[in-house]
N, C-alpha and C positions, 0 to 999 in steps of 0.2 A: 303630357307623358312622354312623347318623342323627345323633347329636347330634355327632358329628366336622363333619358336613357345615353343621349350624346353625351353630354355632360359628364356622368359615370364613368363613360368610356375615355374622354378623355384626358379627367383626372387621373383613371388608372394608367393609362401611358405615360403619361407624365413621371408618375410615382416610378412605374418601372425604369424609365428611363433617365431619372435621378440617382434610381440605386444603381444600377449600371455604372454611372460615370464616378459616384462613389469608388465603387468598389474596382474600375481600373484605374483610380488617381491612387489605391493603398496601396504603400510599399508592399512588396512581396516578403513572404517570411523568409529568414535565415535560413539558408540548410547546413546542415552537421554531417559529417562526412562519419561512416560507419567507425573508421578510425578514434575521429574525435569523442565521440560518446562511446564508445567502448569501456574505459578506463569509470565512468560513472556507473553503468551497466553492470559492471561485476565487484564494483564496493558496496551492492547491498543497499539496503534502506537508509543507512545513514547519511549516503551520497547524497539524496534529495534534503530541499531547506530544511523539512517537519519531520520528526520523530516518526519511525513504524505505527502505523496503526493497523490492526486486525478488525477492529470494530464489536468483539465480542464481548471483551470487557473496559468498558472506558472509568473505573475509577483512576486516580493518580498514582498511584502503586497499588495493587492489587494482592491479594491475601497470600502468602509464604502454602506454596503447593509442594507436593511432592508423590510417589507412586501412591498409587489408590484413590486418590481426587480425581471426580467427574466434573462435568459443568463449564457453562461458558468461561471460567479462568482459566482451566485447563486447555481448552476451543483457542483463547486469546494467546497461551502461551506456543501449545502446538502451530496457528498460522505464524508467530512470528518465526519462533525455529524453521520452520520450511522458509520463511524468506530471507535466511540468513545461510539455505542450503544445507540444513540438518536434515535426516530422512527419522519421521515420528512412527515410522510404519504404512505397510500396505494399505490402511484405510485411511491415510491421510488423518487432516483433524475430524476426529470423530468425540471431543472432547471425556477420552479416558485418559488418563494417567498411568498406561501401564509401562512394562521393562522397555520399550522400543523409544517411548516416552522419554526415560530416563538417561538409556546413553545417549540421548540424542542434546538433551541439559547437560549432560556433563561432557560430553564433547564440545558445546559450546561452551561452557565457563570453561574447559581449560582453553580453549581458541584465544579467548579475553581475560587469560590470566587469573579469571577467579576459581575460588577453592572448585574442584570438580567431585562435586558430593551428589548430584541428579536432583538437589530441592533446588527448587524456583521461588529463594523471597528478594527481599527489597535490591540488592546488589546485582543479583541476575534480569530482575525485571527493568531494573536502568539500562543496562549493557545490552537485553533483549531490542528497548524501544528506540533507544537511539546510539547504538553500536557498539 
């Protein structure tokens, strides 16, 4: 049992002391100068490689909303507007569809040149997920 317990011990040294040298032979990571990533920062979701996602509604175009729709598509539509720095209202996404809702849609379709009517279908929800 004694040399069970040596033995333990001094595979786990080892172990540590491999990852150790590991992990001071890795290059050090990059740094970004607040400058640099700045310009990424403030273009929005689109900046990054993948499309916006919210996570509330993941079909591939989502069903044509407009004021008086509840529910996770409204959820999905409200977080993107907020991460494109629309204001959907005081409670945030609370997935209603109401007036705060909608100029917040039609502020952004005119942003992105599309018709500014406050429904969210197939043309706003492209320009929503990926800019």
């Amino acid at each position: 049992m004694q040399i069970k317990r040596g033995l333990t011990a001094s595979v786990a040294v080892l172990v540590l002391a491999g990852a150790a040298a590991v992990a001071a032979a890795a290059p050090a990571p990059a740094r970004t100068s607040a400058a640099a990533a700045a310009p990424f920062a403030a273009a929005g979701p689109s900046a990054a490689k993948d499309p916006a996602y919210c996570g509330f509604d993941n079909r591939l175009t989502p069903p044509t909303i407009r004021e008086g729709a509840a529910g996770n598509v409204v959820s999905e539509a409200q977080c993107l507007l907020q991460l494109w720095g629309f204001y959907v209202g005081p409670r945030g996404v609370d997935g209603v569809f109401g007036p705060l809702t909608t100029s917040a849609a039609k502020s952004f379709q005119a942003s992105r040149g599309l018709t500014a009517d406050g429904v969210i279908g197939p043309n706003t929800w492209t320009r929503l997920r990926n800019g």
